[in-house]
C-alpha positions in Angstrom: 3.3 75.4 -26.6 0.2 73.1 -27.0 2.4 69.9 -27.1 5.2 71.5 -24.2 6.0 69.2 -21.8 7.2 69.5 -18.0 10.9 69.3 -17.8 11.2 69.4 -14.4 9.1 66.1 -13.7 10.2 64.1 -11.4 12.4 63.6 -8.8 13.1 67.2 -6.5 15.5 68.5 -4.1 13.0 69.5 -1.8 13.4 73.2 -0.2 11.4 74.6 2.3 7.6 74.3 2.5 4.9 76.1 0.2 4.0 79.5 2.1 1.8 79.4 4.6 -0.1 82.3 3.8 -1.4 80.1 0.2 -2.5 77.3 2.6 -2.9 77.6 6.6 -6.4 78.4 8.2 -4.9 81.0 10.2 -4.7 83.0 7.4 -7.8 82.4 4.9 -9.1 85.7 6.0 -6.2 87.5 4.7 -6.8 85.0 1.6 -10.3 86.2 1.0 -9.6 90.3 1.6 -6.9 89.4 -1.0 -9.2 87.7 -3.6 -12.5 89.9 -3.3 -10.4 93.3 -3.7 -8.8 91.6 -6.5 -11.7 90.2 -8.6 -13.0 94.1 -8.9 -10.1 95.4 -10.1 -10.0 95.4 -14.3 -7.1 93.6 -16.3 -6.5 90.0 -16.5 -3.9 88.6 -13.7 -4.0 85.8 -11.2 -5.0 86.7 -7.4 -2.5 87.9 -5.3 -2.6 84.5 -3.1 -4.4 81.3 -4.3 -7.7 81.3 -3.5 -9.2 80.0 -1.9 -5.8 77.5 -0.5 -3.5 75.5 -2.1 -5.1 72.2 -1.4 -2.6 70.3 1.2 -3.6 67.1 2.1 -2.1 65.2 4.9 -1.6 61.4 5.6 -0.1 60.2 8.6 -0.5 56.8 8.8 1.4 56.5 5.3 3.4 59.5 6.0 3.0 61.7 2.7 1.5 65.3 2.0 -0.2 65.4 -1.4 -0.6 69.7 -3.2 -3.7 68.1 -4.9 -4.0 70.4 -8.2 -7.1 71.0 -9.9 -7.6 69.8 -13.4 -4.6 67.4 -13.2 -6.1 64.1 -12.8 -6.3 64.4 -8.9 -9.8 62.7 -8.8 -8.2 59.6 -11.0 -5.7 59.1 -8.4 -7.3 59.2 -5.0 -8.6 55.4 -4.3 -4.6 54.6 -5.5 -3.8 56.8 -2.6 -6.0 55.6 0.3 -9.1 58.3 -0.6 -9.8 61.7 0.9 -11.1 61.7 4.4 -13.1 65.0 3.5 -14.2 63.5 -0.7 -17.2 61.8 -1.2 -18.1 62.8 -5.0 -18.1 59.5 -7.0 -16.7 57.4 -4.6 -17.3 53.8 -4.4 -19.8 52.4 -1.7 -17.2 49.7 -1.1 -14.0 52.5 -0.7 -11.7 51.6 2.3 -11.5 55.5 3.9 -10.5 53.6 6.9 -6.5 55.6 6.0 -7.8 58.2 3.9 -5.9 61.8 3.5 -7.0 64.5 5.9 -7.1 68.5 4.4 -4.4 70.2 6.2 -5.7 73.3 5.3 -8.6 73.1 7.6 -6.8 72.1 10.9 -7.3 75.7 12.9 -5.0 74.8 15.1 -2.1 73.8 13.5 1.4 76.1 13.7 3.6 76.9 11.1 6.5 74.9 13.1 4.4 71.5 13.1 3.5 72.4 9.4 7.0 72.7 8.6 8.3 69.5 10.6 6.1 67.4 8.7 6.8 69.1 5.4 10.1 67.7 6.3 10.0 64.7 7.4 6.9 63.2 4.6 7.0 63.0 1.2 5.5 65.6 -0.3 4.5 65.6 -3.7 1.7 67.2 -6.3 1.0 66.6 -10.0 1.2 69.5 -13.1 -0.4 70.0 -16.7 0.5 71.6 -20.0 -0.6 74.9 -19.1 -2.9 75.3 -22.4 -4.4 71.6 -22.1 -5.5 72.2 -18.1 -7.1 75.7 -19.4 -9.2 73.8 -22.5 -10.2 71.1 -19.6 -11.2 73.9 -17.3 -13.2 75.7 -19.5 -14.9 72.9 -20.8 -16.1 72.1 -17.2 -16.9 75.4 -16.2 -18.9 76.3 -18.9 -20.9 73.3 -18.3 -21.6 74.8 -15.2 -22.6 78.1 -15.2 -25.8 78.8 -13.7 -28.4 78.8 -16.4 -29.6 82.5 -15.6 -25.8 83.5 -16.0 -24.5 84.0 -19.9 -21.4 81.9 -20.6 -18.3 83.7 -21.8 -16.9 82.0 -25.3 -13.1 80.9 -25.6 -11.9 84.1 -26.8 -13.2 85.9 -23.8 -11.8 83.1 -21.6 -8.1 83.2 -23.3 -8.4 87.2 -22.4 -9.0 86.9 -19.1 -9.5 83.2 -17.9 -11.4 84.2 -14.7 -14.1 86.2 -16.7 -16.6 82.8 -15.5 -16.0 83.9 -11.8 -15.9 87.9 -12.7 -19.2 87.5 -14.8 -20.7 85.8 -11.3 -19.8 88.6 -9.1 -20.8 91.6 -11.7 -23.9 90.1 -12.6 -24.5 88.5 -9.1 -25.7 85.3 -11.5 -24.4 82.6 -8.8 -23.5 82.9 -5.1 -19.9 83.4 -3.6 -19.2 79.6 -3.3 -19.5 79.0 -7.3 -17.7 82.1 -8.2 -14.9 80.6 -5.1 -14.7 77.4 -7.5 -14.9 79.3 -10.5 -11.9 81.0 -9.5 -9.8 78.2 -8.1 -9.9 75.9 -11.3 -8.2 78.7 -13.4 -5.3 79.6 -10.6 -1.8 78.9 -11.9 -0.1 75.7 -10.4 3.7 76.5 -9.4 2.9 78.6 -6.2 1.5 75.7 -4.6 4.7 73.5 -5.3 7.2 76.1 -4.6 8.4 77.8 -1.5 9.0 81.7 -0.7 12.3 81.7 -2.4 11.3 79.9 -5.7 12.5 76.4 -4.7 10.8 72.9 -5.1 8.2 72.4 -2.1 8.1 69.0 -2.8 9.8 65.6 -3.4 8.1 64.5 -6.6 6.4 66.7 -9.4 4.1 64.4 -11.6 2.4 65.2 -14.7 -0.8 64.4 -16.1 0.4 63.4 -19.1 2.8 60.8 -17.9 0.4 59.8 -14.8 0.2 56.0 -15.3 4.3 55.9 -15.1 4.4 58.6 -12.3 1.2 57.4 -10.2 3.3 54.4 -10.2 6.4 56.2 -8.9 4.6 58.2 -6.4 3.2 54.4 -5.2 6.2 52.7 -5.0 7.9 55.5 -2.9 5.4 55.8 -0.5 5.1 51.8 0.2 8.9 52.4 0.6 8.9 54.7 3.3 5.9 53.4 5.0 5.9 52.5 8.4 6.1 48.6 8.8 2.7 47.5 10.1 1.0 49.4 7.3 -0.1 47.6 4.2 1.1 48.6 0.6 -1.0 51.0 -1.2 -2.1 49.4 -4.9 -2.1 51.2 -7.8 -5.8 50.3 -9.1 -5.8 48.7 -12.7 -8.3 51.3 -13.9 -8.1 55.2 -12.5 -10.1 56.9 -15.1 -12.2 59.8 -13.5 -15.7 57.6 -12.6 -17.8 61.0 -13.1 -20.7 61.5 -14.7 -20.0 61.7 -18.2 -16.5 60.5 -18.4 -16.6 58.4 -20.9 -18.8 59.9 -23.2 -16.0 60.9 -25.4 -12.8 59.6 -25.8 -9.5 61.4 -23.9 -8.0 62.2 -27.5 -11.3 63.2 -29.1 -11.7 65.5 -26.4 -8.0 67.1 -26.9 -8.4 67.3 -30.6 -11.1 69.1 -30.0 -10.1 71.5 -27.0 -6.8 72.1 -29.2 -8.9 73.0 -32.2 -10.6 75.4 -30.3 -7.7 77.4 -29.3 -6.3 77.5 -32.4 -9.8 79.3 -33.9 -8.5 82.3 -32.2 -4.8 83.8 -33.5 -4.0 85.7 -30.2 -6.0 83.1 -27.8 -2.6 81.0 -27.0 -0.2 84.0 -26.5 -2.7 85.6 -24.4 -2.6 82.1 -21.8 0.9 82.2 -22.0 1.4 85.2 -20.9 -1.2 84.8 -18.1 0.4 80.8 -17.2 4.3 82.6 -17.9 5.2 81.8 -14.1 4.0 78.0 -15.1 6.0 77.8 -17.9 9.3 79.3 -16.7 8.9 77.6 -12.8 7.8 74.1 -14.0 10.0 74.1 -17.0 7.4 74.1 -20.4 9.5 76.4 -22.0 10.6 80.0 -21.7 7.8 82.9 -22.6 
């Protein structure tokens, strides 16, 4: 499980659009009732819709839709992709913004019948991760930032229950609503935000982290493809590492061994995350649970 790979990478026979309720301003409110009567509630499952959006960005002068993902190497692939419009953390004072991605997720005023004509018409795409290697990244960010009055839950609490950082926010009221918001959202499972209401491929292109220098690539070369004529090719820059603070002081491997060695300290800590990630594993293809 800790070495599963996606087997549905690549290529998709796009179907429908992701639903609207996981995504579309109109309907965060019912989003958030959703998310704070469910992070009360005991037992360890995902919220009923992701929370707080599946995050759809938009680019019309290039004429794609990108489901960024969160712990997937999104961050690494944004100045290869023209930037986000709404992104500033560790961007480069020299960054051309000037066709950057808007969030689709904000626009108030958008219908579901636009939303779906572009969802047909661009090429959609998003980007998974080994369900157990995204959950050791996560937590290793997360704990880094707790607030320090707050007490951080170990690994074996977080394999239990991955939310316990946000659910340890709210009981303890430790950190405000917006951390225990981004507490929950880098632990929410990644296939309902690639697949429509009838369990088909949202998108054109499912990427993985662990192939991303091939399938950045791909993504790139489709897009220049496609692109309207008086719009230059996007570059795929020679060196996408994540720029952020820290980055680099271990190695990627190092920091795998490690995460990987952690689990493993615990007997029930990876069937516990499979069972929570199950939908992950049987939707995106790492193996049956």
């Amino acid at each position: 499980m800790l070495s599963a790979r996606c087997r549905n990478r690549g290529p998709q026979k796009k179907t429908g659009m992701v639903d609207p309720k996981y995504w579309m301003a109109e309907h965060f409110e019912y989003r958030k009732s959703q998310m704070w009567s469910w992070i009360d509630k005991p037992g360890a499952t995902h919220p009923p819709t992701p929370f707080p959006h599946c995050q759809v960005y938009i680019n019309h002068d290039y004429r794609f839709i990108w489901v960024k993902g969160y712990k997937v190497g999104g961050t690494a692939m944004r100045g290869s992709l023209g930037w986000l419009c709404d992104d500033s953390w560790w961007v480069p004072q020299d960054a051309d913004l000037s066709h950057c991605s808007t969030p689709l997720w904000k626009n108030s005023s958008l219908t579901a019948q636009q939303a779906q004509e572009w969802w047909r018409e661009y090429f959609v795409f998003g980007v998974v991760r080994n369900p157990l290697a995204r959950f050791s990244s996560g937590y290793e960010y997360i704990s880094q930032r707790m607030p320090e009055n707050c007490t951080v839950p170990g690994m074996p609490a977080a394999c239990r229950d991955p939310y316990v950082f946000a659910k340890t926010c709210r009981a303890t009221a430790c950190c405000n609503n917006s951390t225990v918001d981004h507490h929950v959202r880098h632990f929410g499972d990644q296939a309902r935000c690639l697949f429509s209401q009838s369990d088909a491929p949202a998108v054109d292109f499912i990427a993985e982290t662990e192939n991303l220098d091939d399938d950045l690539e791909a993504i790139v070369n489709i897009i220049n493809e496609r692109r309207p004529e008086i719009m230059p090719p996007l570059v795929v820059t020679s060196s996408y590492g994540n720029p952020g603070p820290g980055a680099q002081s271990k190695k990627p491997g190092e920091r795998a061994r490690e995460r990987v060695s952690a689990l493993r300290e615990d007997p029930d800590c990876v069937p516990e995350l499979v069972r929570m990630y199950r939908n992950d594993y049987v939707t995106l293809g790492y193996g049956d649970t």
